[in-house]
C-alpha positions as CSV (number, residue, x, y, z in Angstrom):
1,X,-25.1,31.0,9.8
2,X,-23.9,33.9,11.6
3,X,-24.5,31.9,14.9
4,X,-22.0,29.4,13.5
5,X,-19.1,31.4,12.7
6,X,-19.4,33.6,16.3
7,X,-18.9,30.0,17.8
8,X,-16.1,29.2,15.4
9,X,-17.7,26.9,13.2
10,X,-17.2,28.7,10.1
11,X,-14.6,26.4,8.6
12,X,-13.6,25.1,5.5
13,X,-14.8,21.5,5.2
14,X,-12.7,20.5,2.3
15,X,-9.6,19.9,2.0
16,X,-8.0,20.8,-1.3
17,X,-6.1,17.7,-1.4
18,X,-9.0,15.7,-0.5
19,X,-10.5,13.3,-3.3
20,X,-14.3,14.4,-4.2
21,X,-17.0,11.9,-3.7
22,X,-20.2,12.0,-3.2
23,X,-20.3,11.9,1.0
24,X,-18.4,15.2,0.8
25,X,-21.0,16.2,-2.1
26,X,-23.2,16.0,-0.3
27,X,-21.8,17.1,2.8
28,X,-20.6,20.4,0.7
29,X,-24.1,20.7,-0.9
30,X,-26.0,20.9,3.3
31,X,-22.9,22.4,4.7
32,X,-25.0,25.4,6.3
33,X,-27.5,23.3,7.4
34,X,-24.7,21.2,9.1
35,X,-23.1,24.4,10.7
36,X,-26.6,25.7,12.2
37,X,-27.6,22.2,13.4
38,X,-23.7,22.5,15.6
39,X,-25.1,25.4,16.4
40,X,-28.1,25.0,17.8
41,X,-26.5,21.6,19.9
42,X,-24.0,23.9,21.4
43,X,-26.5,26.1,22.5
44,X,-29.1,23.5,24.0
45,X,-26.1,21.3,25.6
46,X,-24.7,25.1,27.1
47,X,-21.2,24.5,25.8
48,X,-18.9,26.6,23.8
49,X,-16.9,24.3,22.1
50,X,-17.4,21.2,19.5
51,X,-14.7,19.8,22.2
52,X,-16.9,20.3,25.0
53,X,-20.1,18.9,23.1
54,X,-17.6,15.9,22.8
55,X,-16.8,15.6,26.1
56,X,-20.6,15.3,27.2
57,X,-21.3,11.9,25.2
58,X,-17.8,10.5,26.1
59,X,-17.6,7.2,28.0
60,X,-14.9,6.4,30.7
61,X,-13.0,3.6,29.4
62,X,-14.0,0.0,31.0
63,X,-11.5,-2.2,31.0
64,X,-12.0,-5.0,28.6
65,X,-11.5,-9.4,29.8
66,X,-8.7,-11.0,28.5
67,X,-9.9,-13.5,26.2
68,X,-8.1,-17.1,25.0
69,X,-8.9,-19.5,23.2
70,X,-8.5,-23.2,23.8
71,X,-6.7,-25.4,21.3
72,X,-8.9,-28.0,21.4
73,X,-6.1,-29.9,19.1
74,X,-3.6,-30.6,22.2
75,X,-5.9,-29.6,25.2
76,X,-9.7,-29.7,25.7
77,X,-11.6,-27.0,27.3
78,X,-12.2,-28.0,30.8
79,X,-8.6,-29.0,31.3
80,X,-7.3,-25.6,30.2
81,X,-10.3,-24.3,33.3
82,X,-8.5,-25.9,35.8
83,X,-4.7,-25.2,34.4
84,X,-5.9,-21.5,34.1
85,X,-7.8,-21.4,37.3
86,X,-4.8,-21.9,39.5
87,X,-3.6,-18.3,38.7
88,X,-6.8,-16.7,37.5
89,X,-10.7,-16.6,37.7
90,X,-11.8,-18.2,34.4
91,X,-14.9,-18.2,32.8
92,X,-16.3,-19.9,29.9
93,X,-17.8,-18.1,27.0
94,X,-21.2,-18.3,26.4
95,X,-21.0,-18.1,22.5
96,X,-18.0,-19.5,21.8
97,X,-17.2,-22.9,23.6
98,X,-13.7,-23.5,23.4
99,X,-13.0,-19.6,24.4
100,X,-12.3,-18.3,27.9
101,X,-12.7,-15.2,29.3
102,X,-9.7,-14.1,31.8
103,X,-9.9,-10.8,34.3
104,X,-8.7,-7.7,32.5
105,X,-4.8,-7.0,32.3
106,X,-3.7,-10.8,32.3
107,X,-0.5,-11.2,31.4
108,X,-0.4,-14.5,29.9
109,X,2.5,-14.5,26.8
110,X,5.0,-16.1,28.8
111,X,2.5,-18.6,30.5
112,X,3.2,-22.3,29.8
113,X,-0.4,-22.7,27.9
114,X,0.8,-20.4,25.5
115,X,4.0,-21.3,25.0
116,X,3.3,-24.5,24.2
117,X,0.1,-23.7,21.4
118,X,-2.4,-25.3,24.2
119,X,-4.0,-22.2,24.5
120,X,-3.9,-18.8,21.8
121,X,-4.7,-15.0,23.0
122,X,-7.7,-14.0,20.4
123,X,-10.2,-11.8,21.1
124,X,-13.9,-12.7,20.7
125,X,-14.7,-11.0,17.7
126,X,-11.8,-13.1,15.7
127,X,-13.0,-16.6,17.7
128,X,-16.3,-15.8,16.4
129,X,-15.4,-16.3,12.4
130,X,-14.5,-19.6,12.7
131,X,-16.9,-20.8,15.5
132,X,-19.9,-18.9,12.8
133,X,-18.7,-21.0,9.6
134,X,-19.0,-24.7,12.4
135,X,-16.7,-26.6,10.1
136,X,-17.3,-30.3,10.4
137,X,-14.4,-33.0,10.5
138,X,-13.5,-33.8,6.8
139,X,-14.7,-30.6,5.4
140,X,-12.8,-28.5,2.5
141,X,-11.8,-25.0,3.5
142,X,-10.6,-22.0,1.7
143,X,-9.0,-19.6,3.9
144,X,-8.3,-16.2,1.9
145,X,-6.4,-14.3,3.8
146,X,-5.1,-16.4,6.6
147,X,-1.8,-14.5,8.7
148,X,-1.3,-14.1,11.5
149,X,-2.8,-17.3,11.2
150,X,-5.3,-17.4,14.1
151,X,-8.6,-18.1,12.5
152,X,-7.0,-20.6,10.4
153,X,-5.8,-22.8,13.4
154,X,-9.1,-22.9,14.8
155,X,-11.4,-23.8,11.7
156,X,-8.7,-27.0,12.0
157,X,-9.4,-27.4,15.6
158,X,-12.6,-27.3,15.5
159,X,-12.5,-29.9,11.9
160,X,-10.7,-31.8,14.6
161,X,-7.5,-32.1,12.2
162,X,-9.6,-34.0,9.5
163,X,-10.4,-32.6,6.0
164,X,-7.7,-29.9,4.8
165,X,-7.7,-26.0,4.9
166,X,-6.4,-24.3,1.8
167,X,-4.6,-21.1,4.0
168,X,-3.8,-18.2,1.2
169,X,-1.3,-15.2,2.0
170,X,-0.2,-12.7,-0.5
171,X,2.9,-11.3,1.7
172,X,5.7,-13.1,2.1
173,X,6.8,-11.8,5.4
174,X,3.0,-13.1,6.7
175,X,3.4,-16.3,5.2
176,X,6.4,-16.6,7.9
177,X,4.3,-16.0,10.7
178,X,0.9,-18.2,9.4
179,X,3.3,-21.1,9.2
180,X,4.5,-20.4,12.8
181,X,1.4,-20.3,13.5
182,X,0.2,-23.3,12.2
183,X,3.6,-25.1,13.9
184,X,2.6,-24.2,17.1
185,X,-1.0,-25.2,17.2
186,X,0.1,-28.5,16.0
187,X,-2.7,-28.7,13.2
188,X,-1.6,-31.0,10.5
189,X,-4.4,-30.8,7.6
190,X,-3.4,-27.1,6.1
191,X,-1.7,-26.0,3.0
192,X,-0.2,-22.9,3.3
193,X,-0.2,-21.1,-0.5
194,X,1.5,-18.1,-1.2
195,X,-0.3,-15.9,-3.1
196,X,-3.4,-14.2,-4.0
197,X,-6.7,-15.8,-3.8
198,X,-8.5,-14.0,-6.6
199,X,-5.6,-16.0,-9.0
200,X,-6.8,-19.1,-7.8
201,X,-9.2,-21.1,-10.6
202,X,-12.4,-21.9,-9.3
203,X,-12.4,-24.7,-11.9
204,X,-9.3,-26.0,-10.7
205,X,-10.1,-29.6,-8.9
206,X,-8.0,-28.5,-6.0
207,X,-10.3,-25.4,-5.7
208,X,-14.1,-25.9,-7.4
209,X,-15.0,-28.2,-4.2
């Protein structure tokens, strides 16, 4: 303990505004055991500072691919390849089919394919929820929280417009931009309700599918 506070780790680890539960319990209950084991890393990494123990682990920042994915709804993949390829050096995903992966710092918002809803800027992680659930054509879909809207768009597009998506929004303002959304990628087979989900009656024939 006295090791900790001649390194300046004697603090207070609770605020008095801060709700009690029981992570800071417990964190309260082993909080000398947590200011020795600083302690002791200091000393072994040969730093004086939590900010320089920080500094040892830290990663330079990588820059991360431009991802877009095709809307397969007004342009199949290959054809957005070639489109995109005049500018840039496209790759296809190897997880997600109808998403591309574009060198790092693209600007593409003003670019024709996005303009026009043939292609959408989504990362991977948000192509992946739709290309996990694999809708099939004529399928029934309950989107919960659908704005911005991009998940949504691409369970239709991969439903290839058959079947209808039930796209729920609680605020208003995100209702707007779902519906925008849903103009531009063309899809025709979604019912945008404003609202909460969790009102919805799962007995309700609309809904119990």
């Amino acid at each position: 303990m006295e090791e900790a506070r001649r390194i300046g780790l004697h603090t207070n680890l609770r605020h008095p505004l801060w709700p009690v539960g029981d992570a800071e319990k417990f964190l309260m209950l082993h909080k000398g055991a947590i200011q020795l084991a600083l302690a002791q890393l200091l000393v072994r990494n040969k730093v004086k500072s939590i900010e320089d123990l920080m500094a040892l682990y830290q990663t330079p920042d990588v820059p991360k691919p431009r991802y877009v994915r095709v809307n397969t709804l007004k342009m199949d993949v290959d054809s957005a390849v070639l489109e995109l390829g005049k500018q840039f050096v496209v790759q296809k995903d190897d997880l997600v089919p109808d998403l591309l992966i574009l060198p790092p710092g693209c600007d593409l918002h003003v670019h024709p394919l996005i303009v026009n809803g043939c292609v959408f800027l989504q990362g991977k992680a948000s192509s992946m929820v739709a290309a996990a659930l694999a809708p099939k054509p004529g399928w029934k879909v309950l989107d919960a929280c659908s704005a911005p809207g991009n998940k949504t768009v691409h369970l239709a597009a991969l439903m290839k417009g058959k079947g209808k998506i039930v796209a729920c929004e609680l605020n208003k303002e995100r209702v707007r931009r779902l519906k925008d959304t849903i103009k531009l990628s063309g899809a025709a087979n979604i019912e945008v309700l404003h609202g909460d989900f969790l009102n919805l009656d799962p007995k309700d024939p609309a809904y119990s599918e």
